[in-house]
C-alpha positions, 0 to 999 in steps of 0.5 A: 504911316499906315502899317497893317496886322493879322487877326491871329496876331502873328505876323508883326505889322506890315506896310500896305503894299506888303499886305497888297501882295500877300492876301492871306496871312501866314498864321491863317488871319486877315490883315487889317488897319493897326487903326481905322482913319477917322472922317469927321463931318466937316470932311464929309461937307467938303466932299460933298461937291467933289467927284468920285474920283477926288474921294476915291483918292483921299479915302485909298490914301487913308490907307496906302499912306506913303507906299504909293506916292500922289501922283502915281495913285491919282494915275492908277485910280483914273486908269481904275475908273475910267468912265469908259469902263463904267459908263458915267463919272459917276461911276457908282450913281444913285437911282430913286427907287422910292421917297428916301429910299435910293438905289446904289448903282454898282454893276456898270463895270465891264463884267455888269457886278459890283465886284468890278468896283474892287477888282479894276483898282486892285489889278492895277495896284498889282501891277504898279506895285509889281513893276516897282519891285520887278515881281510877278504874282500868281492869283489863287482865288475861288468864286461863287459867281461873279468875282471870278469873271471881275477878277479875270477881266481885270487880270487878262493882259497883265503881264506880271499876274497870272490867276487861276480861279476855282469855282464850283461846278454847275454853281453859276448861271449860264451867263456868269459860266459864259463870262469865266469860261470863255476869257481866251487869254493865257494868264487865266485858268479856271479850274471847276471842282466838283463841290461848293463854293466853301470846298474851293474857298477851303482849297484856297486856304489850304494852299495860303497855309502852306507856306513854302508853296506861297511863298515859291509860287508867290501865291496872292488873292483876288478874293475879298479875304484882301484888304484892297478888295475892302478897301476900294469898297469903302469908296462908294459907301463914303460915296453913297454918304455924301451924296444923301447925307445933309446934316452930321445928325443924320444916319444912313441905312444902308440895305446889303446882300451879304454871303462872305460878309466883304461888302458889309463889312466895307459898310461897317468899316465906313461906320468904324471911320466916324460915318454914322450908319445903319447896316441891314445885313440881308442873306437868302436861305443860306442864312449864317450871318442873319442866324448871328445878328438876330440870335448871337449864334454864329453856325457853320453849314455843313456842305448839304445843308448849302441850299442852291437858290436864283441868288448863288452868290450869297450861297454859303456855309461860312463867311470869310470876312466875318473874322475882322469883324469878330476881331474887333468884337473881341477888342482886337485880341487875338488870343480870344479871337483864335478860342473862338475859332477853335470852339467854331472847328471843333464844335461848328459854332459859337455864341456871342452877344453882340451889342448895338447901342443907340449912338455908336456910328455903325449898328447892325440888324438883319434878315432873311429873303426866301427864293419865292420873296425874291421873285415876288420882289423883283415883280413888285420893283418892276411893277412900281418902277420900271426897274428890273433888278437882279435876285440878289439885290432883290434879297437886300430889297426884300429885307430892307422894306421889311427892316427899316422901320427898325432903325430911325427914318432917315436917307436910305440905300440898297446895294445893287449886286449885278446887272440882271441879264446875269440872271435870265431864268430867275428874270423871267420866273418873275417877269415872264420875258427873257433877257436878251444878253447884252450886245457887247458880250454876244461874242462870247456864245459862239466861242469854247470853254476854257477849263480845267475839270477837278473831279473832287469834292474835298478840299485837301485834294482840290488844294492838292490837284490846284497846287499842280496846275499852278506848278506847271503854269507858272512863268518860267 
């Protein structure tokens, strides 16, 4: 039986479900697997002719276990991936970008991000599990950018999920704005605080940290700090493998645009499962996690030093997700994992070795792309192929050809994060045109914002101001 613990070790061990519905730990940690299932490569082989949904099945029951029987799994993850949602079967296809070299197609969800991918499995694993326990839920989440409008459009007509969403003002393109502020559907609240995307990230867990108010309020999350959210992104790196990998002594390199660390992470835990791959961590100028793969220094921004740039989802102080990779940095020890945590608020940052050696299935290296790279990237992929990616693909484009030749040649891919008519301005600094916004969502120019300003930039008082809210809206 799967069963989960607390990076801070203070939570005993939980079922799947439990973890599902709780999001944040009580002691301040995320849950992770007691152990991560193993795929060996006659696993691997089998998969290889079947369909996204038959591996999303095995590779989710790996980790639900027995809380959620076959049947009524295989029905969530097809009501989850309905083609219609996502455009083909395929779901997450690849696209040839060069010899070797493919492009993991993840923004053909109804909100055109990658995040579509975790989020429409999670909303309907909500709602089974809270149906069976005749329950309701209230989301607190925080979004740089795209996770807020997945989340909400997986939310919206749910009848047993309420989400109220923090993301920072002015932080987010006019597009993903339009998308957020626009959803008219009375289980969803946007609440834009003054600030960063790290003061709202912080407010979130303030409020998980009170633990009579979740506990009251049953306060969950949408966020990547939920297990779920890793999970459903494991799938299309298993995906993405098999599709590419032809031989057990072959690696994958696997190219990812990183901020809160969620998505690299789901790379890393593929690797921890036995999938031998190679992760190029790719960051923009608010370079955290590149600080710590290239030089062991891991160092929190202060909320100036967040510079704003064309990629604003990977803008960051701090990665939320990098302390389930620390934990298992430290063998899954929780009392060196809290010291470490404790010298990073105390002193901002802390130093570690990390060690990449030749045979271990998952290796790490990382790099750097800079707002004029971004634009020179996205011309360039345009000129050589046709294609038009989004900025923050560009950054894990850029670092990629400038990384990998520091890893074996082998099958390579690069993580799409959105659809670039997300995009427009930073489209047309680097190809002179604008992006028409798609057809399905013009709909939304002519319609009002929905939106609770929270004029604060400390996070104590957008903890304070969200906890309000969430009092006066709840379900009766």
């Amino acid at each position: 039986m799967m069963r989960y613990i607390s990076t801070r070790g203070q939570d005993g061990s939980l079922s799947f479900n439990d973890v599902l519905l709780a999001g944040l730990a009580p002691d301040g940690g995320l849950y992770v697997p007691e152990e991560y299932p193993q795929l060996a490569w006659k696993h691997v082989k089998l998969m290889q002719g079947w369909s996204y949904h038959q591996i999303a099945f095995h590779i989710i029951k790996l980790f639900v276990g027995d809380d959620i029987n076959d049947a009524a799994l295989r029905t969530i993850i097809n009501k989850a991936y309905d083609p219609r949602l996502f455009g083909s079967l395929d779901i997450t296809p690849i696209q040839p970008l060069s010899r070797g070299v493919g492009l993991l197609k993840l923004s053909n969800g109804p909100t055109l991000a990658f995040k579509d991918v975790a989020l429409q499995l999670l909303a309907n694993l909500m709602d089974y599990v809270l149906e069976e326990r005749d329950e309701y839920l209230n989301i607190l989440g925080a979004t740089s950018g795209d996770t807020g409008s997945a989340a909400e459009e997986a939310v919206r007509g749910r009848k047993r999920l309420r989400i109220f969403m923090l993301s920072p003002y002015g932080r987010m393109t006019p597009f993903q704005q339009m998308q957020m502020y626009r959803i008219n559907d009375p289980s969803v609240f946007n609440l834009v605080p003054d600030g960063n995307f790290d003061d709202c990230q912080s407010a979130v867990k303030l409020v998980n940290a009170d633990a009579d108010f979740k506990k009251k309020y049953s306060i969950g999350a949408v966020n990547s700090i939920n297990w779920a959210r890793i999970m459903a992104q494991v799938v299309y790196y298993v995906y993405g493998y098999t599709r590419v990998i032809t031989s057990p002594h072959q690696r994958l390199t696997v190219s990812v645009p990183s901020g809160n660390f969620g998505n690299a992470l789901a790379a890393y835990v593929a690797g921890k499962m036995g999938l031998k791959i190679d992760v190029i961590v790719a960051t923009n100028e608010n370079d955290v996690l590149t600080e710590f793969f290239n030089e062991g220094r891991y160092r929190i921004r202060k909320g100036d030093e967040v510079i704003k740039t064309q990629s604003p989802s990977m803008d960051i102080a701090s990665a939320s997700n990098f302390e389930r990779f620390m934990f298992d940095q430290v063998d899954r020890d929780p009392q060196r994992l809290k010291k470490l945590w404790e010298e990073l608020s105390t002193k901002g940052e802390f130093s570690w070795n990390i060690q990449n050696e030749p045979n271990s299935t998952v290796r790490f290296r990382s790099g750097t792309a800079t707002d004029d790279e971004v634009t020179k990237t996205i011309k360039l992929i345009f000129d050589r192929t046709g294609l038009i990616i989004d900025p923050h693909t560009a950054v894990a484009a850029k670092v990629f050809y400038d990384r990998q030749g520091s890893f074996n040649k082998g099958p390579s891919l690069i993580a799409e994060t959105a659809q670039p008519a997300k995009f427009e301005d930073a489209i047309e600094r680097a190809l002179g045109f604008k992006m028409m916004i798609p057809e399905a969502y013009r709909h939304l120019e002519g319609s009002d914002e929905r939106i609770i300003r929270i004029n604060e930039t400390d996070s104590v008082a957008i903890a304070n101001t969200a906890k309000a809210i969430i009092e006066a809206n709840v379900r009766k």
